[in-house]
C-alpha positions in Angstrom: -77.6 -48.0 21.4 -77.0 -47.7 17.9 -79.6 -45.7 15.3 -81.6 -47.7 13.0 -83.0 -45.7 9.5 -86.2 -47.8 8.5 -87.7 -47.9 4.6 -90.8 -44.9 4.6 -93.6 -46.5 2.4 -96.8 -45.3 1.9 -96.5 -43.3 5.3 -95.2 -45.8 7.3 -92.1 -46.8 9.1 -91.3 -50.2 8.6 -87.7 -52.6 8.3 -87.5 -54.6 5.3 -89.1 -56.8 4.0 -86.2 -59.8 4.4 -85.2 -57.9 7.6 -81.7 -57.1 6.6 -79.5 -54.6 8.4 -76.3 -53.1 7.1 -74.2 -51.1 9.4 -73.5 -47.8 9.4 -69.6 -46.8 9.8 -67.8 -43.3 11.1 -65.1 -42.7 7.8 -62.9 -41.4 11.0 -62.5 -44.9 12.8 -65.2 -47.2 11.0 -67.0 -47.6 14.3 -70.5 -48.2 13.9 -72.8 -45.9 14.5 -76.2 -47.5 13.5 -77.6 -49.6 11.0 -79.8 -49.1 8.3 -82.9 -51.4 6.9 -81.7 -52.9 3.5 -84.8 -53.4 0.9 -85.8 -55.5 -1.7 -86.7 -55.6 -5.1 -90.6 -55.9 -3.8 -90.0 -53.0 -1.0 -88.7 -51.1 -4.1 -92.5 -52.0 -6.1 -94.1 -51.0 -2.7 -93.1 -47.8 -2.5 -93.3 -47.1 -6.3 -97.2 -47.8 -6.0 -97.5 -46.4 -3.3 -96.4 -43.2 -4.8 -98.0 -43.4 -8.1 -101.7 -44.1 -6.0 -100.7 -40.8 -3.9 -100.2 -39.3 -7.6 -103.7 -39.9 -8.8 -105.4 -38.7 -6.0 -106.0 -34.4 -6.6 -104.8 -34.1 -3.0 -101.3 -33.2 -3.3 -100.8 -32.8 -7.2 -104.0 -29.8 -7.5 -103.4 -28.4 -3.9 -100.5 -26.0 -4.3 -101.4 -24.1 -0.7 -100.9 -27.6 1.0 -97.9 -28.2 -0.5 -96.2 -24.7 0.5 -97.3 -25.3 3.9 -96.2 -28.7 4.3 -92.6 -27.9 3.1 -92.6 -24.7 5.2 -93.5 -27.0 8.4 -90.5 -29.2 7.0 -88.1 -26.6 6.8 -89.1 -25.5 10.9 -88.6 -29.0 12.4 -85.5 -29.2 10.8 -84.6 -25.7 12.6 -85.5 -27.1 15.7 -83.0 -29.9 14.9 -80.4 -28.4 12.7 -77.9 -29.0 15.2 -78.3 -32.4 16.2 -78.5 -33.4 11.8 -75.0 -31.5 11.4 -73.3 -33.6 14.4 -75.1 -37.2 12.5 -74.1 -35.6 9.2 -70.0 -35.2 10.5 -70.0 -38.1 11.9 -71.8 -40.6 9.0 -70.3 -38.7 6.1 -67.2 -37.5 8.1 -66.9 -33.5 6.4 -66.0 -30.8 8.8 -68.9 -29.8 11.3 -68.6 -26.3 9.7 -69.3 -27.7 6.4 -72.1 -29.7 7.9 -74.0 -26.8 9.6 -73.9 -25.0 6.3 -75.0 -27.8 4.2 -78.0 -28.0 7.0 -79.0 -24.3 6.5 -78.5 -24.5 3.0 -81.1 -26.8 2.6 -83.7 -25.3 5.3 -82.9 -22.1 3.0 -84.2 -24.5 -0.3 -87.3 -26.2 1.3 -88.6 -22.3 1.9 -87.5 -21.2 -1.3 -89.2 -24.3 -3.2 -92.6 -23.8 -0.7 -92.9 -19.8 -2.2 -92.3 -21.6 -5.8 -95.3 -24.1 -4.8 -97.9 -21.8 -5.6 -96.5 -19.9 -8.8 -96.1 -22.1 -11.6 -97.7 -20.2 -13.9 -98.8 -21.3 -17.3 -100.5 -18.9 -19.9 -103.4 -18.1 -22.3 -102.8 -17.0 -26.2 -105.9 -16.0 -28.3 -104.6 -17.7 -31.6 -107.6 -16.9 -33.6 -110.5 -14.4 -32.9 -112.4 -16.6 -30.2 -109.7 -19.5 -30.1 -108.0 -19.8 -27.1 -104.3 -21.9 -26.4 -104.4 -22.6 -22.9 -101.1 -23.7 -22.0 -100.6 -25.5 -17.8 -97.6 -26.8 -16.2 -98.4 -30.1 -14.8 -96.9 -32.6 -11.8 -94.8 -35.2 -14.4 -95.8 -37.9 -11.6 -93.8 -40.2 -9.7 -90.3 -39.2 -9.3 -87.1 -41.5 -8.5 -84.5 -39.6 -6.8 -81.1 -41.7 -6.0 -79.0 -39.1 -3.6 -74.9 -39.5 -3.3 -73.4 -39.2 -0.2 -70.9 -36.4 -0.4 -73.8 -33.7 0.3 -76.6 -35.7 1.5 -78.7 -33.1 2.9 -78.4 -30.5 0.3 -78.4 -33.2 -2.4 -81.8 -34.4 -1.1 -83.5 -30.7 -1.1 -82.4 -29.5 -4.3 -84.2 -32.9 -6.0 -87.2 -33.4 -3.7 -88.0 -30.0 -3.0 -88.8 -28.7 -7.1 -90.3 -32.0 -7.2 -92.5 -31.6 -3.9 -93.2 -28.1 -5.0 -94.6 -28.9 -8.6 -96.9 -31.5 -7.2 -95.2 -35.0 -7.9 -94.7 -37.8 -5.4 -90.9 -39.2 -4.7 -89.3 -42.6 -4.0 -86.0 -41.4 -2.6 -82.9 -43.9 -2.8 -80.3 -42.9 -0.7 -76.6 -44.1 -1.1 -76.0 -46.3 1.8 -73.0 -44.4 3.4 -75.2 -42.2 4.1 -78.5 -43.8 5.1 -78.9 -42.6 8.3 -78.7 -38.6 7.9 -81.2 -39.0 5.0 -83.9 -41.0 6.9 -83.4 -38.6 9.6 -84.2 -35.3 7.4 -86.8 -37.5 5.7 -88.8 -38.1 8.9 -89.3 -34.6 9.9 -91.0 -34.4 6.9 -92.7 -37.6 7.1 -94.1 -35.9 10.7 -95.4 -33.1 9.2 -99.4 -32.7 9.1 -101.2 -32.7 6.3 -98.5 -34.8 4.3 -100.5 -37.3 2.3 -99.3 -40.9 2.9 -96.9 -42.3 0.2 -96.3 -38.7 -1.2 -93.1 -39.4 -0.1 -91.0 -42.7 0.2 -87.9 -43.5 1.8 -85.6 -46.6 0.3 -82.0 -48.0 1.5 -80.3 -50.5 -0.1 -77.2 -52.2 -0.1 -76.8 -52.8 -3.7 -78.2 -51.3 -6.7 -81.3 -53.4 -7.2 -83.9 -50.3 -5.9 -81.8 -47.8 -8.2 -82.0 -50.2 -11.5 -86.2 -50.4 -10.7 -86.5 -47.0 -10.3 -84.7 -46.3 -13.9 -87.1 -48.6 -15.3 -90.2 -48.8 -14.1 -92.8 -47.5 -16.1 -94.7 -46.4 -12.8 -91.6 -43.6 -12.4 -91.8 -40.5 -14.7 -88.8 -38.9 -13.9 -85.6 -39.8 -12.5 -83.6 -37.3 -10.9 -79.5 -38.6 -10.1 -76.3 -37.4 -8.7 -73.1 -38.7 -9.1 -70.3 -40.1 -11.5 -71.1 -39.6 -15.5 -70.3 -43.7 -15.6 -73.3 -44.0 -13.7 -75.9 -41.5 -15.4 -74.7 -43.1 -18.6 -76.3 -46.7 -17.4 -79.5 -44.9 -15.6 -79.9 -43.0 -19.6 -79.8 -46.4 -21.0 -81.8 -48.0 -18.2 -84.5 -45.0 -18.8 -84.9 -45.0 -22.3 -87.4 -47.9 -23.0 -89.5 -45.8 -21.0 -88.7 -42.2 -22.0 -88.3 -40.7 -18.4 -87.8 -37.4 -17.9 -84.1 -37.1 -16.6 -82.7 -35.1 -14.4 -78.6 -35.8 -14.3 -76.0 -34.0 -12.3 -72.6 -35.5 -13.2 -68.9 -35.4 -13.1 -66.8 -32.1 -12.8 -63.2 -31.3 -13.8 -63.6 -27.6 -12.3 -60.5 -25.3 -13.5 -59.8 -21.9 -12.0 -58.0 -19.2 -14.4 -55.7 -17.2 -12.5 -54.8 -14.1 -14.5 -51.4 -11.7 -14.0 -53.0 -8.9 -11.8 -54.4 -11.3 -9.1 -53.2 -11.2 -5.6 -52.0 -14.7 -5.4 -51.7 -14.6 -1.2 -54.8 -13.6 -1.2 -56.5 -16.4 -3.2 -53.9 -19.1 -2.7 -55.8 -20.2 0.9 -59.2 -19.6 -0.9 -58.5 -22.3 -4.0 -56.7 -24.5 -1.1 -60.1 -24.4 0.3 -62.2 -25.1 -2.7 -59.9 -28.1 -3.6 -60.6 -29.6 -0.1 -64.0 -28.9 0.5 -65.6 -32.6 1.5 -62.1 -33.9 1.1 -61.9 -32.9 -2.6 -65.4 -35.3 -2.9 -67.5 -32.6 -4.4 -68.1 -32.4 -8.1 -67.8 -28.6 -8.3 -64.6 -28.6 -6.2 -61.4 -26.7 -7.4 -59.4 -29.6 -9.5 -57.4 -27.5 -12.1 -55.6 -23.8 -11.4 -54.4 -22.4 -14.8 -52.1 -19.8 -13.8 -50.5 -16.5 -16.2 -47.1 -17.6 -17.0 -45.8 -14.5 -15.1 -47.4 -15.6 -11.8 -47.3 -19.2 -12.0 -44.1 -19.6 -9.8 -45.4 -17.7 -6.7 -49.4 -19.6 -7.4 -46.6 -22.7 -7.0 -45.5 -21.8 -3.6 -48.5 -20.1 -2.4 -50.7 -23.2 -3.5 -48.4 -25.6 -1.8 -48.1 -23.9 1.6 -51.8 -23.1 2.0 -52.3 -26.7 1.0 -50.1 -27.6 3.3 -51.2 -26.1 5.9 -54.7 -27.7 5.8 -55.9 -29.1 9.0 -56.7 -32.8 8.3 -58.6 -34.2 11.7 -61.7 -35.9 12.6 -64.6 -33.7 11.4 -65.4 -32.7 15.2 -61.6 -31.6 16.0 -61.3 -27.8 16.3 -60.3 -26.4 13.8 -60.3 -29.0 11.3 -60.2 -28.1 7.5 -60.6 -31.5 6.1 -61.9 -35.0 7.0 -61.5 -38.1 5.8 -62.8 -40.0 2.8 -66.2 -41.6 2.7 -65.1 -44.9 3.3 -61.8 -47.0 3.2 -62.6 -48.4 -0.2 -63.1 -45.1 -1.5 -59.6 -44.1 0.0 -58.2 -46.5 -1.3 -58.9 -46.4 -4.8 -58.3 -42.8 -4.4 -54.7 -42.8 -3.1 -53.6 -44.9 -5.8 -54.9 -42.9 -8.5 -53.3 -39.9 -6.9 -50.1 -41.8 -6.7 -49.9 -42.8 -10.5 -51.1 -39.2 -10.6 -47.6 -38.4 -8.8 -46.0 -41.0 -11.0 -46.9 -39.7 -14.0 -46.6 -35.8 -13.8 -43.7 -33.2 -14.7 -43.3 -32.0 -11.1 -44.7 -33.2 -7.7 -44.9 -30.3 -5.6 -46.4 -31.2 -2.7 -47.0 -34.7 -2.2 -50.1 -36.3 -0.2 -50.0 -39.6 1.5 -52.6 -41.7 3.6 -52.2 -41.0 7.1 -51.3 -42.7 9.9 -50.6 -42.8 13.6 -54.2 -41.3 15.5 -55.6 -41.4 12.3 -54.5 -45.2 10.9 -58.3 -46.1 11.3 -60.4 -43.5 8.8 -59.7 -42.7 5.5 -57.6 -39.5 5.9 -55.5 -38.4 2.9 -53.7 -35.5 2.8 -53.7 -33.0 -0.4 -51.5 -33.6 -3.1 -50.3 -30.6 -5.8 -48.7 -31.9 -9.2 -47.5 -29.6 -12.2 -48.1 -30.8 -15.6 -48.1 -29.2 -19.5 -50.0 -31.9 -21.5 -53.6 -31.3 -20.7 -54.8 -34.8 -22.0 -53.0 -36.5 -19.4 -55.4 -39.1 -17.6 -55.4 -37.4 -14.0 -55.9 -33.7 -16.0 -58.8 -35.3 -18.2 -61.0 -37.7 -15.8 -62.4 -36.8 -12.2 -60.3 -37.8 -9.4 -63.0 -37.5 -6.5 -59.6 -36.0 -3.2 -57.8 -33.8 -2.9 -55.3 -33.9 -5.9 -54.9 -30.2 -7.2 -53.1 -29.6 -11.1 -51.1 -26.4 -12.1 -50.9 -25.2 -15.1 -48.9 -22.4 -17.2 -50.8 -20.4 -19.5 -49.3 -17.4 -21.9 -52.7 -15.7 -23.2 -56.5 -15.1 -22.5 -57.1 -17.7 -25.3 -54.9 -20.4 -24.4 -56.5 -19.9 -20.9 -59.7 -20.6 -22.4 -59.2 -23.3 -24.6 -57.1 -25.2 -21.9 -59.9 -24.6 -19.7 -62.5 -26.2 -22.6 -60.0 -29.1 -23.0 -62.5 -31.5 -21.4 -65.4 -33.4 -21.5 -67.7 -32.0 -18.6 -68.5 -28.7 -18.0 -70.2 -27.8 -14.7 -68.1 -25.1 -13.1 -65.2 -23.2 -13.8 -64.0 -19.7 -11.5 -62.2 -16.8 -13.2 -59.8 -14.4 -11.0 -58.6 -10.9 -12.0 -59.5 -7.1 -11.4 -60.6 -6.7 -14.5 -64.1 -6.8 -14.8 -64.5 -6.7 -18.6 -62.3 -9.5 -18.6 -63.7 -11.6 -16.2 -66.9 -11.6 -18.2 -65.1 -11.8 -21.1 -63.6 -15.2 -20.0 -66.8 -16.2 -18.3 -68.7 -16.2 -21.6 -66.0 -17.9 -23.2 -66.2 -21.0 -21.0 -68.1 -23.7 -21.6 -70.0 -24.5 -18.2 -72.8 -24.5 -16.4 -71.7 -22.0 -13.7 -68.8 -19.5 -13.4 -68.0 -17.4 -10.4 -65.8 -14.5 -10.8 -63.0 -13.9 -8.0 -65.1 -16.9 -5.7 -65.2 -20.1 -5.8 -68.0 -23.2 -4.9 -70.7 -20.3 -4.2 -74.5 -22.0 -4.8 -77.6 -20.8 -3.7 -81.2 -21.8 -4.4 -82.1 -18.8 -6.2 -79.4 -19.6 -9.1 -79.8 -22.9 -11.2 -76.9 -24.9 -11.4 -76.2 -27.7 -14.0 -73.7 -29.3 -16.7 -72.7 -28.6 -20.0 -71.5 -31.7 -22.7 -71.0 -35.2 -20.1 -71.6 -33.4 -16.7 -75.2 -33.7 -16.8 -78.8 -32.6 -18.0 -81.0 -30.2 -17.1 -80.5 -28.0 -13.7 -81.3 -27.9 -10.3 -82.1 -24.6 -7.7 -83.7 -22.1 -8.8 -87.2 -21.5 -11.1 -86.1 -23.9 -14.1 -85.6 -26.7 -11.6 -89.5 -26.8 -12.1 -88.8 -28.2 -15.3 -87.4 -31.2 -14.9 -90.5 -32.1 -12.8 -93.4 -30.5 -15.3 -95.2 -31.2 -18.2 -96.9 -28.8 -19.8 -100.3 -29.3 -20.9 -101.8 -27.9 -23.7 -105.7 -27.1 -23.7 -107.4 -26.0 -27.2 -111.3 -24.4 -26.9 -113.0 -22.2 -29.7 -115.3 -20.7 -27.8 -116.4 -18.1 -30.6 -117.1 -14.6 -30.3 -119.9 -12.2 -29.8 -121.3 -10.9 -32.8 -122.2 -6.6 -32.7 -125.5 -6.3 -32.3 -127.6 -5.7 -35.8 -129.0 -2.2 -36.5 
């Protein structure tokens, strides 16, 4: 019998309103494996009220205590079922399991980091004048619209919900529809907790993009938190600006890794053939350029192709598996033929990926592709290619390393390589992104805040400043005067 993920509105379980179900399909084989409730533009306005009359009550918003101990309750239940999620999570989305049980115990790691947060948001007094205080308090912002992608579901969920949780807002959550299921399934532990007001927290599927465009412009949502392609946080700025929402925007990534002289190219050939794969090359921070010291740039070539190469492509389940397939066959498809004019268009094909066949006709498996190419402006080096399509490129100098690296128009993450430590931060300063690893690659943690400079985004999410994009701050004048000495 297959799973069904009902709408969550104001603390209840319940299918849509015009009772339409959309199947849910396994990227490996497109078998279904459950359905999901489709809702409507007035399921949408349900859950927005339902959240803003949560909001106004003191319950949640003033009661910092109840918060921390409702996300720490969260966090256990998913423990309990951390296993079970990553096996619904492989086979809805179709990454690795590996990938899948990580993504699961990175979130649980969030929600407690986000429930200590919940009761230190500190705000702060000035004496401005003798017996005139500033009193300055970080408020809930309100109702909060989160639309979640379906590369990372899980982890894409916490690292929204739980700064917004934790700072005393209310949520409508929108999740993408290939991945319905794994998100209603987190949602509900937390919809099971006790003690969790109802409509603090509301759950809405759809099929189209009707419950994303409300939540962009209803004047009952405050903030807007997205994920996903720069194309698509353009419209939701446009969408939000009648209403001056607080934005929250994670977008596109062209990440480049600069491979200096005195690296140990064996070593970290495997490593960047990882980071280019990881989800199937479907994660915005994934490896997508190497730049590569001229001196080094032939073996890079041969040690890049064979560890990419030798990537396991399989059903996420299969031992041993590196990479899975595509989110859907669409997606593949569109993929695979900008990778082939990808192919068409570059100086050298080094290793060339194709859609696979035989036991694997049926999903959207694609195996990685490795191009060389000089001009930097080309299309496929410029614009986000969401597989596993890896560039090389020659560099001569620290500075043309840099400015090929700045050649673009997003800026979330970048990784540096060398043994030189004064030029690794050298470089790193140099760059213009949001986060830069040094000898690593795709590292994030919820201590660290992770964002976009220029078109990959606004503000950041994990870690302490997260809190921003889900505050106001408040301020509070009073002359309260002084005491005057005493006469005599």
């Amino acid at each position: 019998m297959h799973a069904t993920a009902e709408l969550l509105i104001d603390g209840r379980w319940m299918p849509a309103s015009q009772g339409l179900e959309v199947p849910s399909l396994d990227p490996a084989n497109g078998s279904q494996i459950g359905c999901f409730s489709a809702a409507t533009r007035a399921d949408a306005e349900a859950a927005i009220s339902a959240a803003r009359r949560a909001f106004e009550k003191p319950t949640w918003a003033q009661s910092p205590r109840l918060r921390q101990n409702v996300m720490n309750e969260w966090a256990s239940r998913l423990e309990h079922k951390a296993e079970a999620l990553a096996q619904l999570l492989t086979q809805e989305n179709g990454k690795v399991i590996a990938q899948s049980r990580g993504e699961l115990m990175g979130a649980i790691s969030e929600i407690r980091y986000y429930a200590g947060l919940a009761r230190h948001i500190p705000g702060h007094v000035l004496e401005v004048e003798p017996g005139v205080f500033s009193t300055m308090l970080k408020e809930p912002a309100g109702v909060a619209g989160i639309i979640v992608p379906w590369n990372a579901p899980v982890i894409l969920l916490i690292r929204s919900i739980t700064p917004a949780l934790a700072a005393g807002c209310t949520c409508v959550v929108k999740p993408a529809p290939q991945s319905a299921l794994i998100t209603a399934a987190v949602i509900r532990e937390l919809a099971d907790v006790t003690g969790l007001p109802p409509g603090v927290v509301n759950l809405v599927s759809e099929q189209g993009h009707d419950v994303a465009q409300l939540l962009t412009t209803s004047p009952e949502v405050d903030v807007v938190s997205f994920t996903g392609s720069n194309l698509t946080g353009q419209r939701i700025m446009a969408a939000a600006a009648p209403t001056m929402k607080k934005l929250s925007l994670e977008l596109g990534g062209k990440s480049c890794c600069l491979v200096f002289e005195d690296a140990d190219i064996d070593h970290i050939a495997p490593q960047l053939a990882a980071a280019a794969t990881v989800i199937s090359g479907q994660q915005c921070t994934a490896a997508r350029r190497v730049l590569v010291h001229a001196s080094r740039y032939e073996a890079m070539k041969k040690a890049l192709a064979s560890a990419l190469a030798a990537i396991k492509v399989a059903p996420g389940n299969t031992p041993g598996a590196q990479m899975g397939p595509l989110i859907d066959l669409s997606t593949t498809e569109l993929v695979q033929r900008r990778i082939e004019q990808a192919m068409d268009d570059a100086d050298e094909v080094i290793l060339r990926g194709q859609r696979l066949g035989g036991n694997l006709r049926l999903g959207g498996f694609v195996s990685p592709t490795l191009v060389a190419h000089r001009d930097a402006s080309a299309s496929f080096v410029q614009e986000e290619i969401f597989g596993p399509l890896v560039v090389l490129e020659k560099f001569e100098t620290e500075t043309e390393a840099v400015a090929r690296a700045n050649h673009t128009e997003f800026g979330l993450s970048a990784s540096v390589w060398t043994e030189q430590g004064a030029r690794a931060w050298r470089i790193a300063r140099a760059l213009r992104n949001g986060t830069v690893w040094i000898n690593d690659h795709n590292k994030l943690c919820a201590e660290a805040e992770t964002g976009g400079y220029r078109r990959s985004g606004l503000g950041r999410l994990h870690g302490f400043d997260a809190l921003i994009d889900f505050t106001e701050i408040k301020h509070i004048y009073q002359n309260v005067g002084v005491l005057e000495p005493p006469k005599g």
